[in-house]
C-alpha positions, 0 to 999 in steps of 0.5 A: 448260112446253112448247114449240112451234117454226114454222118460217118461212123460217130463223127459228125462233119458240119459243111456249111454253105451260102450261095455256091462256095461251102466250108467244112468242118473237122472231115474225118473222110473226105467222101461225105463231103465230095458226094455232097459238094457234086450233089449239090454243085458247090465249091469247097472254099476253106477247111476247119478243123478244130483240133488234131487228131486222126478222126478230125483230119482225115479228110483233108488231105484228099479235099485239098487235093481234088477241091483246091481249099484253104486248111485252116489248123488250131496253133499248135496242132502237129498238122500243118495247115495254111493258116493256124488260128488260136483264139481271139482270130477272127476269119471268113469261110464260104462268106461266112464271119466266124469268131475263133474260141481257144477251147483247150482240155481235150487236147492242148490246142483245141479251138472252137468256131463261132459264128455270132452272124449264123447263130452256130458254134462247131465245138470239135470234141470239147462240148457234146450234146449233153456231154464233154470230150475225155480230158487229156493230161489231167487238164480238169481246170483247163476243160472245165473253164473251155466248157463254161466259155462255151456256156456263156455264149448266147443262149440261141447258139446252135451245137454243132459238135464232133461226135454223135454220142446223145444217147449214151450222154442223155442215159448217163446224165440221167443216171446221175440225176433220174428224178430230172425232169428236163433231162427225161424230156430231153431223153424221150424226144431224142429217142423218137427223133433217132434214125439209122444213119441220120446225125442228130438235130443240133441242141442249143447253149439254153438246152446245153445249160439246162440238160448237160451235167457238165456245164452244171458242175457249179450247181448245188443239185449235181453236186449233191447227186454225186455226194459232192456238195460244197465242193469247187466247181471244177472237183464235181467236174473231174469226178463226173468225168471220171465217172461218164470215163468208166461208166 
């Protein structure tokens, strides 16, 4: 399989295609997603999306209509689709086995695709690159156990989240942390990587573990650097999150 990444706004839409059939993931316009299905005569199959809201779905409507595809919905969304997914699922897109992950926190109903075959995990607005989604309804625990399910997949998974916030994250993990040595590799590729226009090159779960502050919330260095050591893993979560909130 292969991935295709647009860019529209912030928001990422992952359309993955092998042989002639594609899929998309979480379409928040439906136009990246038509030019790229003409430009490179492919057949739009089935729709993923990892959970509700606007930015994810506003798409689909219009895919459905001109490409005739499948919408397959998290369980529990308010949008309907023709199949809804909670986690343990297990479905086919574009030919592609994928694995569905119950990721709840940003929303009650978020889920994540993963699949083990193609080495990728879509992770919606659960898990950025070097960063997280807001939580919604005070759910701390209920995110930060989503994150670290995320972190136990293989350490060659490639990242393929919802939003193209990378730099903001690098610079706040790294105000957190200035002295980390990886963190400020991490910073120094990703800016001369940057393009106008262009979505970043997926991270990795090994990269992930080792850059991102809020996988790393059970570790004594980020909690001492938030003058939180000894405290539980899921309080260093809520307070760095409030912080990256207001920062």
């Amino acid at each position: 399989m292969q991935i295709e990444t647009c860019l529209h706004g912030d928001n990422l839409i992952h359309i993955g295609h092998a042989g002639s059939d594609a899929f998309v993931v979480d379409p928040g316009s439906a136009a990246p997603v038509l030019d790229w299905l003409r430009r490179e005569h492919r057949t739009l199959t089935c729709i993923l999306v990892t959970h509700g809201h606007a930015d994810h779905t506003g798409g689909c409507a219009e895919l459905r209509r001109e490409c005739g595809c499948a919408l397959v919905m998290p369980a529990g969304a308010r949008r309907k689709g023709d199949r809804a997914v909670r986690g343990g699922d297990t479905l086919e897109a574009a030919g592609v086995a994928m694995e569905v992950l119950d990721v709840p926190g940003h929303t009650d109903h978020d889920v994540a695709y993963f699949s083990r075959e193609a080495g990728v995990v879509c992770t919606g607005d659960t898990l950025f690159l070097c960063g997280c989604g807001r939580v919604s309804g005070e759910r701390w625990e209920q995110m930060w156990s989503s994150l670290c399910r995320l972190r136990d997949l293989p350490p060659e998974t490639n990242v393929l989240c919802g939003h193209d916030y990378t730099l903001e994250n690098l610079d706040f993990a790294l105000h957190l942390e200035p002295d980390h040595a990886a963190l400020r590799r991490r910073r120094a590729a990703c800016t001369a990587a940057a393009r106008p226009g262009r979505a970043p090159a997926p991270s990795t779960v090994a990269e992930e573990r080792a850059t991102n502050p809020f996988l790393r919330c059970d570790t004594p260095e980020l909690a001492a650097a938030v003058d939180m050591a000894g405290e539980p893993p899921v309080q260093v979560f809520t307070q760095i999150r409030r912080l990256k909130s207001s920062w």
